[in-house]
Rosetta silent file (secondary structure, phi, psi, omega in degrees, C-alpha in Angstrom):
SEQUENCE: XXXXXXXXXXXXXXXXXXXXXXXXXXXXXXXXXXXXXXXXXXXXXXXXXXXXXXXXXXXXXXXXXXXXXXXXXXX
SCORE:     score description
SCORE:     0.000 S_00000001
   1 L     0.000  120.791  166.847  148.406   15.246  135.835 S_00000001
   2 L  -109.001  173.176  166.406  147.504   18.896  135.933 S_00000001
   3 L  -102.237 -151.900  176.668  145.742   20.660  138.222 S_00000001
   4 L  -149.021  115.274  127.163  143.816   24.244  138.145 S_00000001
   5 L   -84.531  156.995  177.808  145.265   26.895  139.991 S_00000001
   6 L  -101.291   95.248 -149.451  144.721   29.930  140.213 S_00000001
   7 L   -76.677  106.350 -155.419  147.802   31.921  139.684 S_00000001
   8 L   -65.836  167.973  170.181  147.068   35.179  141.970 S_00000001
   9 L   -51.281  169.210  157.163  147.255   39.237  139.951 S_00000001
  10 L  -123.186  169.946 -160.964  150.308   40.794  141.857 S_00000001
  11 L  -127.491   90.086  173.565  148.845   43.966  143.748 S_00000001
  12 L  -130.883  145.896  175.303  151.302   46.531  143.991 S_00000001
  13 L   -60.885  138.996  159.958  150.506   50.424  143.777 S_00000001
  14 L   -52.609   61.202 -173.792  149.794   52.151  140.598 S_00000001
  15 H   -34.002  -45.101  179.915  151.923   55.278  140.154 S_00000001
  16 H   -45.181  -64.528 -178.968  150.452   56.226  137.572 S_00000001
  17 H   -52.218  -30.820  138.860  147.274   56.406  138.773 S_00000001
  18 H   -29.248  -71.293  156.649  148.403   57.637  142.039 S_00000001
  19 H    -9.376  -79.214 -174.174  150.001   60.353  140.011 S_00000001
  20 H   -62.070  -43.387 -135.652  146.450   61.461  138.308 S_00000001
  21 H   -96.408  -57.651  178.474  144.815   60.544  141.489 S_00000001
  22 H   -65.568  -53.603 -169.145  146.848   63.449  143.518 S_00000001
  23 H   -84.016  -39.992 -173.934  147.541   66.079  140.667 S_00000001
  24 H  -124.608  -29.456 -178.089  145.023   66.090  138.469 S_00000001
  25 L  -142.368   64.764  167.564  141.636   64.408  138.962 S_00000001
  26 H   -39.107   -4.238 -173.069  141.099   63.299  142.806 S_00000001
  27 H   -95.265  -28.593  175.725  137.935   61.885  142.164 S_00000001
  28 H   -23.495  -77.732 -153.673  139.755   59.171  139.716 S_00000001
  29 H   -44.803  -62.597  159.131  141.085   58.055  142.646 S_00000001
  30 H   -53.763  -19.708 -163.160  137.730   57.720  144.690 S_00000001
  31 H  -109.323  -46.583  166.583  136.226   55.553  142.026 S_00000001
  32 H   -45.771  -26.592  154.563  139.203   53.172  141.393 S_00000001
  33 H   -32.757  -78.927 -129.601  138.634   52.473  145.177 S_00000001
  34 H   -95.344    1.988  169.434  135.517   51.142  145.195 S_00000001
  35 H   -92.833  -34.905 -174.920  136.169   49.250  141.672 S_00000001
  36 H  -107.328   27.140  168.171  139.613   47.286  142.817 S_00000001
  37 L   -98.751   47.901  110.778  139.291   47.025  146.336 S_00000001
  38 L   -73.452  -40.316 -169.874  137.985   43.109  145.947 S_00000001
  39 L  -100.823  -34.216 -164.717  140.776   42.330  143.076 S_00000001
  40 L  -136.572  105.590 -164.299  143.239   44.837  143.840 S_00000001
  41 H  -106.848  -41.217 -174.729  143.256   46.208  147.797 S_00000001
  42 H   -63.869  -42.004 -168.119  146.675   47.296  148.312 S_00000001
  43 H   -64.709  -78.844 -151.961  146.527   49.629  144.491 S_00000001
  44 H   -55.596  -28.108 -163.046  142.844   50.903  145.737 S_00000001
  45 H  -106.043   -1.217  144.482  143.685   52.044  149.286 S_00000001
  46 H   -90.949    7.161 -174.522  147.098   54.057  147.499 S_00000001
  47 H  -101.075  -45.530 -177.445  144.565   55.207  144.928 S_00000001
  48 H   -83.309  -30.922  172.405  142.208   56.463  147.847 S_00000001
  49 L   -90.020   26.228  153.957  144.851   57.918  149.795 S_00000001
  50 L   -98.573   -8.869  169.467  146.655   59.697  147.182 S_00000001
  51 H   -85.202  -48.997 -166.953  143.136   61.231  146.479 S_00000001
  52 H   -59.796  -35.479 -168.723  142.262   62.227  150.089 S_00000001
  53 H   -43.893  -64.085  157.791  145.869   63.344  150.165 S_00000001
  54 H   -42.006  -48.169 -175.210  145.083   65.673  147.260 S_00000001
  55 H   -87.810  -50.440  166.667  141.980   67.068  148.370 S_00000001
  56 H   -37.514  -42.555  151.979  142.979   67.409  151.847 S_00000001
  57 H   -39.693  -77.747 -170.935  146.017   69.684  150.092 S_00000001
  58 H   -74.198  -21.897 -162.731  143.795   71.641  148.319 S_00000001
  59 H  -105.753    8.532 -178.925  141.012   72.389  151.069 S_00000001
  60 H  -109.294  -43.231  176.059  144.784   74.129  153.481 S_00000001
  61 H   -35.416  -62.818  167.383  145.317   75.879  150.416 S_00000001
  62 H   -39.959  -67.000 -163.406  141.823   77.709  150.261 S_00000001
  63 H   -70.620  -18.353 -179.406  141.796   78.387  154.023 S_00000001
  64 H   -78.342  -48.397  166.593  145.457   79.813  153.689 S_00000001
  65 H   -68.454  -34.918 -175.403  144.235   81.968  150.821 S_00000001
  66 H   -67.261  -41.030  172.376  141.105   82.911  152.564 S_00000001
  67 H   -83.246   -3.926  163.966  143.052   84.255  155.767 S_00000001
  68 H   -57.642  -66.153 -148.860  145.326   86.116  153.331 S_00000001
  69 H   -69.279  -65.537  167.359  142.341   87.913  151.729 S_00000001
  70 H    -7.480  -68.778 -159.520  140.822   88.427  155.370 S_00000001
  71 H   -89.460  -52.198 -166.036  143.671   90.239  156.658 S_00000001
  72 H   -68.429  -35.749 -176.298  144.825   92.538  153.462 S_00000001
  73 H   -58.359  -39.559  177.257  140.528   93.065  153.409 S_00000001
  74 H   -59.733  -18.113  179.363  141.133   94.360  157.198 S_00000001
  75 L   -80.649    0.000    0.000  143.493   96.700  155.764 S_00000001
């Protein structure tokens, strides 16, 4: 006799996408959230935080560059 199980996905993070998600396109990252976090929750919330990760990155750069330019403008 069989029965019907349901064999679960396994849910482990994506490097790759992680990967893409920090270095090259942070928004990837945002949208793969809100498509696997029902199917896949552990990949989407390293998918969201390798995005915030990214942008958060990028928004110390700017202000780091900005108080550069300040101070040699002061100059």
């Amino acid at each position: 006799m069989m029965t019907n199980q349901v064999v679960p996905k396994p849910d482990a993070p994506n490097w790759a996408v992680n990967i893409l998600s920090f270095c090259c396109i942070p928004l990837l990252g945002i949208i793969l959230f809100f498509v696997w976090k029902d199917e896949k929750p552990t990949a989407a919330k390293w998918a969201l935080w390798s995005s915030l990760a990214s942008i958060g990155l990028i928004i110390i750069i700017y202000a780091i560059f900005f108080m550069i330019g300040i101070g040699l403008g002061a100059l």
